[in-house]
C-alpha positions in Angstrom: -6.7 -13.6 -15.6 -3.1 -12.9 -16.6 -1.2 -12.0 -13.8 1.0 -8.9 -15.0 4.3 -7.1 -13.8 6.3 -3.9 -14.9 8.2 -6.6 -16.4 5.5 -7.5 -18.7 3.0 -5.2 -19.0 4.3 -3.2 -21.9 4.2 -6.1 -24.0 0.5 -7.6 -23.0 -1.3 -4.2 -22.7 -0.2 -2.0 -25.2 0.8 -4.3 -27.6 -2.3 -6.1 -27.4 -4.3 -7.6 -30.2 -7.7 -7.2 -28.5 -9.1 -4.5 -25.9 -7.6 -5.2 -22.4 -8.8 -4.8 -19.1 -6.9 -4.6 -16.3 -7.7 -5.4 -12.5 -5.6 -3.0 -10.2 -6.3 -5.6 -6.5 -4.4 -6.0 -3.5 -4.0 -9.3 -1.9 -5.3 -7.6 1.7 -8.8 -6.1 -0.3 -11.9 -8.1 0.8 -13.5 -5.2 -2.3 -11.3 -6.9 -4.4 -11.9 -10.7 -3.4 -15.6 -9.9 -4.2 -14.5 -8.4 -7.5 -12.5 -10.9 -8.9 -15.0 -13.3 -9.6 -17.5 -11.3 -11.3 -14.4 -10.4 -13.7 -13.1 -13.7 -14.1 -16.9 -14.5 -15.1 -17.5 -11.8 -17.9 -13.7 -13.2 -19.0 -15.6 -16.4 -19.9 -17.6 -14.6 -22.2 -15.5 -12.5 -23.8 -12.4 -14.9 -24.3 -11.9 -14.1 -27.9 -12.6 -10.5 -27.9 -11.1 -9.1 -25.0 -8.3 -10.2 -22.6 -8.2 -9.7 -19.0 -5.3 -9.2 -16.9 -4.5 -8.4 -13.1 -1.7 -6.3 -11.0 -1.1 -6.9 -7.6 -1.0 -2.7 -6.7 2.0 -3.5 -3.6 3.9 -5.4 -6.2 4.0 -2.9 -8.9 3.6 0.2 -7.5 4.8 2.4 -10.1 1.9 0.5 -12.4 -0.3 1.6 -9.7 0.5 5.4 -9.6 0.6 5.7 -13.6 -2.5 4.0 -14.1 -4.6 6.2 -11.2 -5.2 2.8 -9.3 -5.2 4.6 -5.3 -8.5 2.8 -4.7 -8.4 -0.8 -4.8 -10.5 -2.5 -6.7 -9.4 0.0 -9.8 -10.6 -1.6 -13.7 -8.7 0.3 -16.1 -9.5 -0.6 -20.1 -7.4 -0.2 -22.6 -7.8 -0.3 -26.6 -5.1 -0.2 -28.6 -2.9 0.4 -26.2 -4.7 3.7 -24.9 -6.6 4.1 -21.3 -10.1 4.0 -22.7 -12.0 3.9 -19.2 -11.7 3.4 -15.8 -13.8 2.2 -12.9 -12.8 2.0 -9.4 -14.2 0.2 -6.0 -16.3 -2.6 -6.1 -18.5 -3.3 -9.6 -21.4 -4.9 -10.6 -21.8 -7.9 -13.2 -24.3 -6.0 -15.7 -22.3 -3.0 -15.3 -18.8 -4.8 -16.1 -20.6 -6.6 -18.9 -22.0 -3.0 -20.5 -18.8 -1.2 -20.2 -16.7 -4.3 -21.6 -19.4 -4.3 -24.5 -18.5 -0.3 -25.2 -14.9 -0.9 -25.6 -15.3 -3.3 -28.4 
């Protein structure tokens, strides 16, 4: 996963060529340990079609706050540069999968 900053997540989110998702963790969050791996996973898959990306929340916290991300794990998805969906605490393989499938 692309590890993003307010630096730049303007330019890899919103300016995107292929639906985004975006994994909201904090280093401290055993939730979000357990969650990285099933993302990285469905990343695999989807290499092509969508891109996955990451934000440490106490590194960009103003990313955190604009983006609803107060419980960590928080999955937003974006298409097109707009907030499409968003899922927060810890998800399931088969339910990432299905709601990566409904934002292409």
């Amino acid at each position: 996963m692309l590890h993003l900053t307010e630096g730049n997540f303007q330019a890899e989110v919103n300016q995107a060529k292929f639906p985004v998702v975006v994994m909201f963790y904090a280093s401290w969050c055993p939730k979000c340990a357990m969650t990285k791996p099933v993302a990285e996973d469905i990343e695999k898959r989807y290499r092509k079609k969508v891109k996955f990306c990451e934000v440490e929340i106490e590194e960009c916290p103003n990313l955190a706050v604009k983006y609803g991300a107060d419980i960590v794990p928080t999955l937003v998805m974006f298409k097109n540069g707009t907030v499409k969906a968003r899922m927060q605490g810890t998800v399931g393989e088969n339910i990432l999968e299905k709601r990566v499938r409904e934002l292409l």
